[in-house]
C-alpha positions in Angstrom: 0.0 0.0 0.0 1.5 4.0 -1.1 1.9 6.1 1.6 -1.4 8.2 1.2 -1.3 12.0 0.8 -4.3 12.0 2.1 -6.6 9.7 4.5 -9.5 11.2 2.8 -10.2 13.6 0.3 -13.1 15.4 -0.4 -14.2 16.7 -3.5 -16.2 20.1 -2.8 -16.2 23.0 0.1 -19.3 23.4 0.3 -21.6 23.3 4.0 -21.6 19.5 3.0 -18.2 19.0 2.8 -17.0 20.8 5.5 -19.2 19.3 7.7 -18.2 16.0 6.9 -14.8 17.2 7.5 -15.0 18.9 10.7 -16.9 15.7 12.2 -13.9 13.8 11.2 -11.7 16.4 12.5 -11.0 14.5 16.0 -9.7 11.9 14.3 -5.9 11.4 13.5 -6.4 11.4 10.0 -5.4 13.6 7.1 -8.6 15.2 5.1 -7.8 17.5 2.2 -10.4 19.1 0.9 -10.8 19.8 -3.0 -12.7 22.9 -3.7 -12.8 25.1 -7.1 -14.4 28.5 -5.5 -15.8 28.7 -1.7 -17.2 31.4 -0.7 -16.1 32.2 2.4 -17.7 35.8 3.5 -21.2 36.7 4.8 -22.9 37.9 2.0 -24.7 35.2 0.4 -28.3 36.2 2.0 -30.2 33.2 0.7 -31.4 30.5 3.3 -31.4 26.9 4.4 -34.5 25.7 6.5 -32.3 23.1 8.9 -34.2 20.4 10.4 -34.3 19.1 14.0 -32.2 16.5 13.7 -29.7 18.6 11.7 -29.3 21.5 14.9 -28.9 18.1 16.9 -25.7 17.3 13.8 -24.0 20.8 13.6 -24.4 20.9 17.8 -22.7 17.3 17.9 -19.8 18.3 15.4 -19.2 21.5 17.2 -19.7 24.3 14.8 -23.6 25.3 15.8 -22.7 27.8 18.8 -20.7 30.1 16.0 -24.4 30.5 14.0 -26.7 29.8 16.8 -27.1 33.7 17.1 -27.7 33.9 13.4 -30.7 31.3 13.4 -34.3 31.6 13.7 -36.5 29.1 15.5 -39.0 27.5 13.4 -41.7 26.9 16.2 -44.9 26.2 14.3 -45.5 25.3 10.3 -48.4 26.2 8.8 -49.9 24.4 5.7 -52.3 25.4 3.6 -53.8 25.0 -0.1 -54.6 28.5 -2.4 -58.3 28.7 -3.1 -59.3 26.0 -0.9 -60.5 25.2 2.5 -58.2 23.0 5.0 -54.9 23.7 6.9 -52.8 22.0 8.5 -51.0 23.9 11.8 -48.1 21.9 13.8 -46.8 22.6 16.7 -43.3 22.1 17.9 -44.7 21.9 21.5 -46.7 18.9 20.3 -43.2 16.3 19.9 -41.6 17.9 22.6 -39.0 20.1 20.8 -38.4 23.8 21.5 -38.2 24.3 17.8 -38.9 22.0 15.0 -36.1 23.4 12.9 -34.1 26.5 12.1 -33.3 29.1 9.4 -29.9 29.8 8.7 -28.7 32.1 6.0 -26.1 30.0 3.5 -23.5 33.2 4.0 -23.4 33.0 7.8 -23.4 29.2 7.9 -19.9 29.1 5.3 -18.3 31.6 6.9 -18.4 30.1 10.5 -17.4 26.3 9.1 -14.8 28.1 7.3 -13.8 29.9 10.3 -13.7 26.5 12.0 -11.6 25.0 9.9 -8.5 27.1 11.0 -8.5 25.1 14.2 -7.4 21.8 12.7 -4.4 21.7 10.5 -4.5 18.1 9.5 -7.8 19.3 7.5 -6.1 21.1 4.5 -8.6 23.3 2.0 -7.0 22.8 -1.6 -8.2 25.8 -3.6 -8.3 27.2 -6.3 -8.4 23.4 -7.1 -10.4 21.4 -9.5 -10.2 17.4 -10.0 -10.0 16.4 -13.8 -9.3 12.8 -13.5 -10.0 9.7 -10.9 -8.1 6.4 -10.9 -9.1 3.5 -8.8 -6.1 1.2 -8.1 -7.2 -1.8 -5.9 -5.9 -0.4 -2.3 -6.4 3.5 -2.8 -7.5 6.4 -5.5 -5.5 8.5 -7.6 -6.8 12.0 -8.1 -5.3 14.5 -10.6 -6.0 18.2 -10.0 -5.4 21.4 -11.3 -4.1 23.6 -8.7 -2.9 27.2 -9.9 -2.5 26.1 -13.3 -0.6 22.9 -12.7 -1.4 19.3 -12.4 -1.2 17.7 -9.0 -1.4 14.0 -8.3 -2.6 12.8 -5.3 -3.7 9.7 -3.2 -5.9 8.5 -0.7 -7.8 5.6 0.9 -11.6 7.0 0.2 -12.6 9.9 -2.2 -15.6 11.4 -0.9 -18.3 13.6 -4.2 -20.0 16.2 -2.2 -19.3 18.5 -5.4 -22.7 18.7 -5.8 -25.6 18.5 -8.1 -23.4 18.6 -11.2 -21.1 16.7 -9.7 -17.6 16.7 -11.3 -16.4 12.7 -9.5 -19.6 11.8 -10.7 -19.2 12.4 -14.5 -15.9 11.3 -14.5 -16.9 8.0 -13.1 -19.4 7.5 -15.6 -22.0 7.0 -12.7 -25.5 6.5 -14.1 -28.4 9.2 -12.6 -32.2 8.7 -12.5 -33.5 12.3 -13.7 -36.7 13.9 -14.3 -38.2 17.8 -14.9 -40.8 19.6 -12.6 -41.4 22.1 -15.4 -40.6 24.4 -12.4 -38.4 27.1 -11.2 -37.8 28.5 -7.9 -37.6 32.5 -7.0 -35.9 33.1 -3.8 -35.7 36.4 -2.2 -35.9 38.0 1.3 -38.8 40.0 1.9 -39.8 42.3 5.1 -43.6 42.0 6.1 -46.0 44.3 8.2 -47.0 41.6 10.8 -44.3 40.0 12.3 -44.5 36.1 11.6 -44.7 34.3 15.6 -41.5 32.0 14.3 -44.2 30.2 11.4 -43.1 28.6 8.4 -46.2 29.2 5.9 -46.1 26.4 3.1 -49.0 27.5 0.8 -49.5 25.2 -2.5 -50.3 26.8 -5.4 -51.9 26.2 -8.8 -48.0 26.8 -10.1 -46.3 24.6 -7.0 -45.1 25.5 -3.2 -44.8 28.6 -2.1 -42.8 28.7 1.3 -42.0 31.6 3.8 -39.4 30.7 6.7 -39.1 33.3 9.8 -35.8 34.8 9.5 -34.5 38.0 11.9 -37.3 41.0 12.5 -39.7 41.0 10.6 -38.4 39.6 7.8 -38.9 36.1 6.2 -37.7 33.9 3.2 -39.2 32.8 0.5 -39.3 29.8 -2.0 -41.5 30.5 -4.5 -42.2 27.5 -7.3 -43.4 29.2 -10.0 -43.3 26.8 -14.0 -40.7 27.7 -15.6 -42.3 30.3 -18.6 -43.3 32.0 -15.8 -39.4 32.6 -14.2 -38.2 35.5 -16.7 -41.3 37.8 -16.3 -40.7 37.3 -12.0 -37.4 38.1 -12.1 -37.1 40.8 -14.1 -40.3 42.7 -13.0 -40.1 45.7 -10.3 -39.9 45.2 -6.4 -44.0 46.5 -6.2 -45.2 44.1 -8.8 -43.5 41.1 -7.7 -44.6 41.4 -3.9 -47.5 42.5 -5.4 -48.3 39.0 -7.4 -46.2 37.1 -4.6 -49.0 39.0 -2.3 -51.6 37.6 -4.2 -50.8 34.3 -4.0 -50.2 34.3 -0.3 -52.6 36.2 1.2 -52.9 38.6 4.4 -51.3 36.5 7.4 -48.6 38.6 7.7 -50.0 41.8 6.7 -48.6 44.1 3.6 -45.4 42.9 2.2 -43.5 45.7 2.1 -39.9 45.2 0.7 -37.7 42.6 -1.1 -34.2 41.5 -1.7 -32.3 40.5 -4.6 -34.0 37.2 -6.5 -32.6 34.7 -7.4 -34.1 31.9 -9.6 -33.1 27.9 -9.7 -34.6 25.4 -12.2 -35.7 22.4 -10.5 -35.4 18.9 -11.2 -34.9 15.4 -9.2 -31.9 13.8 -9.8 -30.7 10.4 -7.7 -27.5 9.0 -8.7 -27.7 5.2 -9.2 -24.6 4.3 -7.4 -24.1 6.0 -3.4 -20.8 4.1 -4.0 -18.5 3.0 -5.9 -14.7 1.6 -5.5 -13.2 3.8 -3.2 -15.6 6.2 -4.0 -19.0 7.5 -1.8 -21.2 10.3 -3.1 -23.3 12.5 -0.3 -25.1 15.8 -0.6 -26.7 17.0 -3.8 -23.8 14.8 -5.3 -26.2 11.8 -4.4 -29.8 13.4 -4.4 -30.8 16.3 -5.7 -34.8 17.0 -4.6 -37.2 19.6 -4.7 -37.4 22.2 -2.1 -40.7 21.5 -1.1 -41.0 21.0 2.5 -37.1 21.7 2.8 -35.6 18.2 3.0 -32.6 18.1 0.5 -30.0 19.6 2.6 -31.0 18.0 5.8 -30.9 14.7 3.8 -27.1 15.7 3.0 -26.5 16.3 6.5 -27.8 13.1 7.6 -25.3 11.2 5.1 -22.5 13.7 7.1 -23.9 11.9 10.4 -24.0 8.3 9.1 -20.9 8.7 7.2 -18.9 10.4 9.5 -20.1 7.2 12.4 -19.2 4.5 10.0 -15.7 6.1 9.0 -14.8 6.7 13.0 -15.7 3.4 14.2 -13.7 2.0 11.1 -10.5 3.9 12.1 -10.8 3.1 15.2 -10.6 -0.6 14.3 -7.2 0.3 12.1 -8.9 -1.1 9.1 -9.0 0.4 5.4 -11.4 3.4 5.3 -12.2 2.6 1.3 -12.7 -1.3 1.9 -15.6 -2.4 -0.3 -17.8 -4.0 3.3 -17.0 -0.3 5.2 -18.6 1.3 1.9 -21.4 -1.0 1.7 -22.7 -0.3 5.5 -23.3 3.4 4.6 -24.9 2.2 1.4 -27.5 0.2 3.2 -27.9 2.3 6.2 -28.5 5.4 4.4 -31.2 3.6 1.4 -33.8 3.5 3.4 -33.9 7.6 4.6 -33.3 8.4 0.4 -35.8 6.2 -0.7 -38.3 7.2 1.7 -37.5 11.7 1.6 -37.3 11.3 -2.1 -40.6 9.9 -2.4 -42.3 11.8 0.1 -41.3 15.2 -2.1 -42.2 13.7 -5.0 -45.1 12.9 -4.4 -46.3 16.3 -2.7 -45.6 17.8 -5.8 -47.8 15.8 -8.0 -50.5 15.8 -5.9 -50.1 19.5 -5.2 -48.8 21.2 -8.3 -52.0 21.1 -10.2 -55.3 22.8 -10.5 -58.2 20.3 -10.6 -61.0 21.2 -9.0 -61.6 17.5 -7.3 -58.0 17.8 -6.6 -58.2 20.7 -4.7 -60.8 19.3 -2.9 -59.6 16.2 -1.9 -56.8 17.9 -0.7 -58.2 20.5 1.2 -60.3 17.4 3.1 -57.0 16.1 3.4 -55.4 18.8 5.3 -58.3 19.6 7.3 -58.4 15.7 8.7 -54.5 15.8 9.0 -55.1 18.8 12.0 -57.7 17.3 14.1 -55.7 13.9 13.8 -52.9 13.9 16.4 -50.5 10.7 16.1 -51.0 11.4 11.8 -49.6 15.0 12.7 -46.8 13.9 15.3 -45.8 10.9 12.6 -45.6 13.9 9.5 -43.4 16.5 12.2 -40.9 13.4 13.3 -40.7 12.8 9.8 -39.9 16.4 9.0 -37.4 16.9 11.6 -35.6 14.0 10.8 -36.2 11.9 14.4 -37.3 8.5 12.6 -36.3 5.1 12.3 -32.6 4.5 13.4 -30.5 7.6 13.0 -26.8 8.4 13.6 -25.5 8.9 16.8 -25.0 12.9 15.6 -28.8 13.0 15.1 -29.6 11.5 18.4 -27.3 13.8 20.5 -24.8 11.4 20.7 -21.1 12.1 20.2 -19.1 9.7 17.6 
């Protein structure tokens, strides 16, 4: 066996990544970490609605008191369906939880796990870098890179693809992906409303798809506004008055006059699940893996989850002095981690045929639907455990456990 560069290498900086990193990082091992561009300042204002479960991860690996200040409780969700009668109101009180998730904005979470990652120099960033070719010998991985316009070899036991949903390993692989359209695109902006919004997450569905507010600081909140895709240009480029105007429209009045927005942005939105979590050497996590729609905010908690279980498996495997990239190691995260992708990417699937549409009947039945889910306790407490990311068995990280 070579003497490895690297333990572990992983191929993109993003909050993935790091994370995986940085609940490695009491480990004696060597991560390097392979990343083209990260944007290490504050001033990326967009959101992530974190789970639960995922507070419980970033509390476990260490990193949550520098954003804890930065984060807004999510302490009730409300669910409703434009044009129809039924909602759907859950409670954090009613699992037990003091919140049932959090909203962190992306800039403040990069800059604190960047921040973090100057305490542990056996974690090395390697950037400007970007991988252009993978070879899998039978004991380790050769990775070439191009680092300040040269070519770099490197070697390591495991190569980890949290490069995201265009993922680089992936291509280079040749690793098959299921893929399908949504016909749908997402606005996101920031938007300050007259009524302050009580910690509530609104999730309103719409003839056009989800549209989502998340609390963030003041009286300010997030948005996630699917919207099909013809309809994206004409959004974006309108003024600040017609768009929360229209956006106003399809809401409603909970939270009184919408009164100012932020910069939009718009994504395209598809589902895309590689075929392969692993391959020789080789394990993909994040949006490298899974790629979902943002209804009901599950994608990046899922990639946090793979952090958790991945992070457990390679611990307890160092800590037996056996080969980190051995086939039987791989395979454990495989199967432990099919179950929680099979069952996330379903559940957002189907939401999104069942409420992207404008039937009448539909509506109806989903309005009944709604309206039976709020006077039915153990339905609602099954749908919030299931949101926050407390079912079945979960990594130690998830549980409040350390590694």
């Amino acid at each position: 066996m070579p003497s490895f560069d690297y333990d572990l290498l992983i191929v993109g900086g993003g909050p993935v990544g790091v994370s995986l990193a940085l609940a490695l990082a009491a480990q004696p091992l060597r991560i390097g970490i392979i990343e083209l561009s990260p944007q290490q300042n504050n001033l990326d204002s967009r959101a992530l609605a974190l789970a639960f479960g995922s507070f419980r991860i970033m509390d476990g690996i260490g990193y949550w008191a520098d954003i804890a200040q930065e984060a807004t409780p999510i302490e009730h969700i409300h669910i409703s369906n434009r044009g129809y009668f039924g909602v759907t109101r859950l409670d954090s009180t009613q699992i037990r939880l003091p919140a049932l998730g959090y909203v962190v904005k992306i800039g403040s979470l990069t800059q604190a796990i960047y921040q973090r990652l100057k305490n542990f120099p056996q974690i090395e960033l390697i950037c400007p870098a970007k991988i252009i070719q993978i070879q899998n010998k039978s004991d380790y991985i050769q990775a070439q890179i191009t680092l300040n316009n040269e070519i770099h070899t490197l070697s390591t036991q495991l190569l980890i693809a949290a490069d995201g949903v265009h993922s680089v390993v992936r291509q280079l692989l040749q690793i098959p992906v299921y893929k399908t359209g949504y016909d749908q695109t997402a606005i996101i902006t920031n938007i300050e409303t007259e009524h302050p919004h009580q910690f509530t997450a609104f999730e309103r569905f719409t003839d056009t798809g989800p549209l989502a507010l998340l609390p963030l600081a003041k009286d300010y909140s997030n948005v996630v506004w699917t919207v099909k895709n013809s309809q994206a240009p004409y959004l974006t480029a309108i003024s600040d008055k017609e768009f929360l105007s229209r956006l106003q429209d399809q809401f409603g009045n909970r939270l009184g006059k919408f009164i100012h927005a932020d910069q939009r942005y718009a994504f395209p939105l598809q589902l895309i699940k590689t075929r392969q979590l692993i391959s020789n050497r080789v394990v993909f996590i994040g949006n490298a893996a899974h790629n979902l729609h943002p209804v009901a905010g599950q994608g990046f908690n899922l990639g946090l989850r793979d952090v958790a279980a991945l992070a457990e498996v390679l611990t307890h495997t160092h800590r037996q002095n056996k080969d980190l990239g051995n086939q039987t190691v791989l395979a454990t995260y495989k199967q432990w981690r099919q179950w929680d992708h099979r069952i996330v990417t379903q559940f957002t699937d189907t939401l999104i045929h069942l409420f992207s549409n404008n039937y009448p009947l539909w509506g109806l039945s989903r309005g009944l639907g709604l309206a039976t889910l709020d006077i039915c306790p153990l339905f609602k407490k099954t749908l919030m455990r299931q949101a926050v990311g407390l079912i079945r068995r979960q990594p130690k990280l998830v549980q409040g456990l350390s590694l």
